[in-house]
C-alpha positions in Angstrom: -1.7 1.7 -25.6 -3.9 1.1 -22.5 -5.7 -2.0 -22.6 -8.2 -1.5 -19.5 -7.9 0.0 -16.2 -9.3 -1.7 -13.0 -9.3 1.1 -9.9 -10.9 0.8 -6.6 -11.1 4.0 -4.0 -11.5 3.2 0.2 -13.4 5.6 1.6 -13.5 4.3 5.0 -10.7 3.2 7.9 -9.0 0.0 7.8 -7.0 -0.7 11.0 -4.5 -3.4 12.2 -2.5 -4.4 15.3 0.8 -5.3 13.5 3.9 -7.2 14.8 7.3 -5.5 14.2 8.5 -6.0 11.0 5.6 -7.5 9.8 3.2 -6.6 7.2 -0.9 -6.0 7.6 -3.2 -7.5 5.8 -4.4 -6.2 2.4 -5.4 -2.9 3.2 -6.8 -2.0 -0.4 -7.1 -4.9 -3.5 -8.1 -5.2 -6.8 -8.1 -7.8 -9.8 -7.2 -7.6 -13.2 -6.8 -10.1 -16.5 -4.7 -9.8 -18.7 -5.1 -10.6 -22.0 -1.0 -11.3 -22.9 1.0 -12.8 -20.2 4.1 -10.2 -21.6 1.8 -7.3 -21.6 2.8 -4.6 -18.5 0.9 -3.6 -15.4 1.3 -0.3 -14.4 0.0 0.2 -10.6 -0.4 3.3 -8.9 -1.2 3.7 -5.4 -2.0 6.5 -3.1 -2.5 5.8 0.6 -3.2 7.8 3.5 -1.2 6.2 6.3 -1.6 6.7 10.3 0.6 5.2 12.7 -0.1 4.9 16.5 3.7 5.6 17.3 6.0 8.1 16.0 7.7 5.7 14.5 8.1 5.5 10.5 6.3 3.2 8.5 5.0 2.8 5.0 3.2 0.5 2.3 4.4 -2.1 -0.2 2.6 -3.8 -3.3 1.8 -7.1 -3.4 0.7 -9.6 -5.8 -1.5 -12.8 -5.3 -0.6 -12.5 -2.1 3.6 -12.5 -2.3 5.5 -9.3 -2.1 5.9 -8.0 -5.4 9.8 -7.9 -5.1 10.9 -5.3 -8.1 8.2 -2.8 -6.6 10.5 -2.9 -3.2 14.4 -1.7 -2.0 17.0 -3.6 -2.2 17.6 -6.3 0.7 20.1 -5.0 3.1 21.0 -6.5 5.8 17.6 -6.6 9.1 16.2 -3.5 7.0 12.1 -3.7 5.8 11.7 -3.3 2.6 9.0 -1.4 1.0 7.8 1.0 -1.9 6.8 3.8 0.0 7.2 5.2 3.2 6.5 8.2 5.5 8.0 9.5 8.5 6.0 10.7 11.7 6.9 12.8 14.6 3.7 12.3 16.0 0.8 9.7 16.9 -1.6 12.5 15.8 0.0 13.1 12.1 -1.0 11.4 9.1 0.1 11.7 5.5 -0.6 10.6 2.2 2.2 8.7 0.6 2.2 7.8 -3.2 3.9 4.9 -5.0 3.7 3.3 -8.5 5.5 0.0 -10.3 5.7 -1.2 -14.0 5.1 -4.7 -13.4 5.0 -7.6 -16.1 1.8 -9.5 -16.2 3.5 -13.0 -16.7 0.4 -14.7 -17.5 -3.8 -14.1 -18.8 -5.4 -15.6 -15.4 -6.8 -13.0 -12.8 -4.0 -11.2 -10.7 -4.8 -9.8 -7.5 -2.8 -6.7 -6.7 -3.0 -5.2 -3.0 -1.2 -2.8 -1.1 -0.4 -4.0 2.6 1.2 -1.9 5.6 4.1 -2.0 8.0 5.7 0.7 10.4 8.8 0.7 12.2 8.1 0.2 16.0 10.1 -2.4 17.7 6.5 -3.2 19.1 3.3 -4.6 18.1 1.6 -1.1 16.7 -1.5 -0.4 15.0 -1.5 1.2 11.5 -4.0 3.0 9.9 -5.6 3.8 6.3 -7.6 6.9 6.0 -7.4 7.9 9.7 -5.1 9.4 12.3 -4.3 7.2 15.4 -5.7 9.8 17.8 -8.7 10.4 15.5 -10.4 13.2 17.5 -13.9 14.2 16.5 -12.6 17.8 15.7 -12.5 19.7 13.1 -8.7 19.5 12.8 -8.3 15.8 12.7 -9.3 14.4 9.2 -10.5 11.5 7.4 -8.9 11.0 4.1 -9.6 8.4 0.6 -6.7 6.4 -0.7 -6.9 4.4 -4.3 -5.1 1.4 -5.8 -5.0 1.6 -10.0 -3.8 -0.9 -12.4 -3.3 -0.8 -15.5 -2.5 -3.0 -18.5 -0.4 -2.0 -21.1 0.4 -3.4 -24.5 3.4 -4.9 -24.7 
């Protein structure tokens, strides 16, 4: 069954200059205890993701501050890895992109789960939650919400 659930929900923008091939900072965190280190953590996240090129880029979990590597692609070769990603064909586009892992807890003291983002410029770029990169005061340009959600599972 489902032990306890620990959500958060960003409301506002979070924007980063970001180096190529380099992750932002956490863009959306939360923290949750398990109470048995083999119970499961089941995150879902769902992130509204701007880019000012029209480049691709995406999202990827983390936890206590490490990528969380089952929650990622494979390593091949210079490729990024990450859990989700979206593809633009414009600096005005945005899109919500959705991802979710089954992680093990691994121990009882807090974990700190956060989602951080990357895009695929050969450039430093900036990325965006919630928010377009032109984001015109009009009508047609939005503002969006994204969430992070854990939750631990019995074993």
């Amino acid at each position: 069954g489902i032990l306890q659930v620990v959500s958060t929900t960003r409301t506002d923008v979070f924007s980063e200059d970001v180096v190529t091939d380099t992750f932002s900072a956490d863009a959306m965190s939360i923290s949750i205890t398990p109470s048995n280190a083999s119970n499961k953590i089941m995150l879902f996240a769902s992130c509204s993701l701007g880019i000012e090129t029209t480049n691709d880029g995406g999202f990827a979990f983390f936890k206590d501050g490490s990528i969380l590597t089952g929650a990622v692609a494979d390593a091949e070769g210079s490729r990024a890895r990450m859990t989700s990603v979206r593809i633009s064909s414009s600096t005005g586009q945005w899109m919500t992109i959705n991802g979710q892992h089954l992680d093990t807890a691994g121990g009882t003291s807090a974990i700190t789960y956060s989602v951080r983002l990357m895009h695929g410029a050969n450039a430093t770029r900036f990325v965006y939650l919630n928010r377009s990169h032109t984001d015109a005061n009009q009508a047609y340009d939005f503002r969006a919400a994204s969430s992070l959600t854990a939750m631990e599972v019995a074993a």
